[in-house]
C-alpha positions in Angstrom: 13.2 9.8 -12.5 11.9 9.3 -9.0 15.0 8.6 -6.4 14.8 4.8 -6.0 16.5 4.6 -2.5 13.5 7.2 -1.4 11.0 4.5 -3.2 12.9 1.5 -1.5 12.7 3.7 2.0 8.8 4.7 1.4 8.1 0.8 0.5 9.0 -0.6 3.8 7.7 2.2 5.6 4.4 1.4 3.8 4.8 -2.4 4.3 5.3 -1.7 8.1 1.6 -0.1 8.1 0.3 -2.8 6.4 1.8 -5.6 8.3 1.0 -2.7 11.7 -2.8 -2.1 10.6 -3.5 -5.7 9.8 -1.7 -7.5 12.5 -0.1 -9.5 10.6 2.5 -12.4 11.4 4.7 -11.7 8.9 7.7 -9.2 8.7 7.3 -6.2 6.1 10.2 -7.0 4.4 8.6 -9.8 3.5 6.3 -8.4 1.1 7.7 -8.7 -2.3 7.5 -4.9 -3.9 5.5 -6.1 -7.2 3.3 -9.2 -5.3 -0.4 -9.0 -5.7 -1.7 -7.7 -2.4 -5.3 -9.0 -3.3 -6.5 -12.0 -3.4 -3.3 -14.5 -4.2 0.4 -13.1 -3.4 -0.7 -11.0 0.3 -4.0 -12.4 0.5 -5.7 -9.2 1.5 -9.2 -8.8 1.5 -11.4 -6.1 0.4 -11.8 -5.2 4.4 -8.3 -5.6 4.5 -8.3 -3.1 1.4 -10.3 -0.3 3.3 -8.4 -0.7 6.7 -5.8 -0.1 4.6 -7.0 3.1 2.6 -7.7 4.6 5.9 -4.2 3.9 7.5 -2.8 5.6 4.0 -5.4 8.8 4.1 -4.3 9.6 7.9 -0.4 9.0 7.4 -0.1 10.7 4.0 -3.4 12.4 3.2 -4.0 10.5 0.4 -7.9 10.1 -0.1 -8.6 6.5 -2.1 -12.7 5.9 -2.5 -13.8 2.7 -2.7 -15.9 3.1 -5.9 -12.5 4.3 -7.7 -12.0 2.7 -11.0 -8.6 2.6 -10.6 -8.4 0.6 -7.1 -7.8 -2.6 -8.9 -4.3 -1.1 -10.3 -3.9 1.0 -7.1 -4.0 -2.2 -5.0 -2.1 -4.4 -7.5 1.2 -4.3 -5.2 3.0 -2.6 -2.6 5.3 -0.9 -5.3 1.9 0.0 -7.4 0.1 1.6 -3.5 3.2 3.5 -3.0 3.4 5.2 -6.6 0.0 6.1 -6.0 0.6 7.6 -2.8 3.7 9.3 -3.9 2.3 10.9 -6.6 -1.1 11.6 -5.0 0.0 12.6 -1.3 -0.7 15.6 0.3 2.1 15.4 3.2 
């Protein structure tokens, strides 16, 4: 069982980037761990999706493609993003 104060830590860390790569006016605790990024909840994009991805392949070497299947439940939440990265990352 993964250690949920490491998830917790790695979360905001992650929501940091987000709110840091985006610019957005919002504070990163703010973002609910299991609310959509895309679309409703965040309100990301799919621009906002790949200047994401990039952010996430330089800070933990994680490689997400755009054509990937999977992006839909990658990018379902903040707490779905960092699973993926945890499990994916290369740092």
């Amino acid at each position: 069982m993964p250690d949920a104060n490491a998830e917790v830590a790695q979360e905001a860390e992650l929501g940091g980037l987000i709110v840091t790569a985006l610019n957005l006016e919002i504070e990163p605790s703010e973002i609910e761990p299991e609310a959509p990024l895309y679309k409703e909840g965040l309100g990301l994009d799919s621009i906002d999706i790949l200047e994401i991805a990039l952010v996430i392949s330089k800070k933990f070497g994680v490689k997400l493609r755009a054509d990937d299947k999977q992006n839909q439940e990658i990018f379902r939440s903040l707490r779905s993003l960092n699973r993926y990265i945890r499990q994916h990352s290369t740092k």
